[in-house]
C-alpha positions as CSV (number, residue, x, y, z in Angstrom):
1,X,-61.5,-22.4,-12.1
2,X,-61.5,-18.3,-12.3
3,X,-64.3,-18.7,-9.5
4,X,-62.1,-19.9,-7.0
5,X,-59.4,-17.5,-7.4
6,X,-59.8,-14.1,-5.9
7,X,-60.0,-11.3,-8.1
8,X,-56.9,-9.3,-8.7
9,X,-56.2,-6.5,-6.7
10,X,-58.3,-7.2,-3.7
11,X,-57.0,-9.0,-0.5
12,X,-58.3,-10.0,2.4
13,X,-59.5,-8.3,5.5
14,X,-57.0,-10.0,7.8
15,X,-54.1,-9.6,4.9
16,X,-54.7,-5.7,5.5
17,X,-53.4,-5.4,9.0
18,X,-49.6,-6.0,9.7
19,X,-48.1,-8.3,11.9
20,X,-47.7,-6.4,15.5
21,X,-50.2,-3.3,14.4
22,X,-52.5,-2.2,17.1
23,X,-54.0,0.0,15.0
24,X,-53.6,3.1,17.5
25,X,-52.4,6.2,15.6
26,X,-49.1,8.1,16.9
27,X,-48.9,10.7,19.0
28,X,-48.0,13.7,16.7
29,X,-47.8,16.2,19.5
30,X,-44.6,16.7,19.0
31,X,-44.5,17.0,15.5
32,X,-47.8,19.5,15.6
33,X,-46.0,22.0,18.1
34,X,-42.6,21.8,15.4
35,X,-44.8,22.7,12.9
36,X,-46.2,25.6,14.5
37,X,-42.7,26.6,16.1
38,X,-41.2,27.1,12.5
39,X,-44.7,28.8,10.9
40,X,-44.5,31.3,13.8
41,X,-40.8,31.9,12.8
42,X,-41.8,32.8,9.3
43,X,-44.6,35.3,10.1
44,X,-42.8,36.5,12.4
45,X,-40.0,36.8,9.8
46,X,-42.3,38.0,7.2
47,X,-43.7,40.9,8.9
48,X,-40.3,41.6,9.8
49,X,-39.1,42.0,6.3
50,X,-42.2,44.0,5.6
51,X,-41.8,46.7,8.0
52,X,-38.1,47.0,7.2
53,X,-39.8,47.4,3.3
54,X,-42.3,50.4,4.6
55,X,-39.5,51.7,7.1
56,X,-37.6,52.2,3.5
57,X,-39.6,53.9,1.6
């Protein structure tokens, strides 16, 4: 009988894909140009801090 049972842990191909999924990735566009947005804020920021450092001393 344990030879016509699947073996734990392992599913089918067609159990792998949800209902309604294309399987198209999202745009992350937006998400990419955020990112960059608030890591140009911080080196901005950054060397900001460290001239106001070597202005100081």
């Amino acid at each position: 009988m344990a030879e016509l049972m699947p073996a734990k842990g392992k599913q089918k191909p067609e159990a792998r894909v949800k209902e309604g999924e294309t399987g198209k990735e999202p745009e992350l566009k937006g998400a990419f140009a955020s990112v960059m947005i608030v890591g140009f804020f911080i080196l901005i920021t950054w060397f900001g801090v460290f001239a106001l450092f070597l202005a100081r001393n």
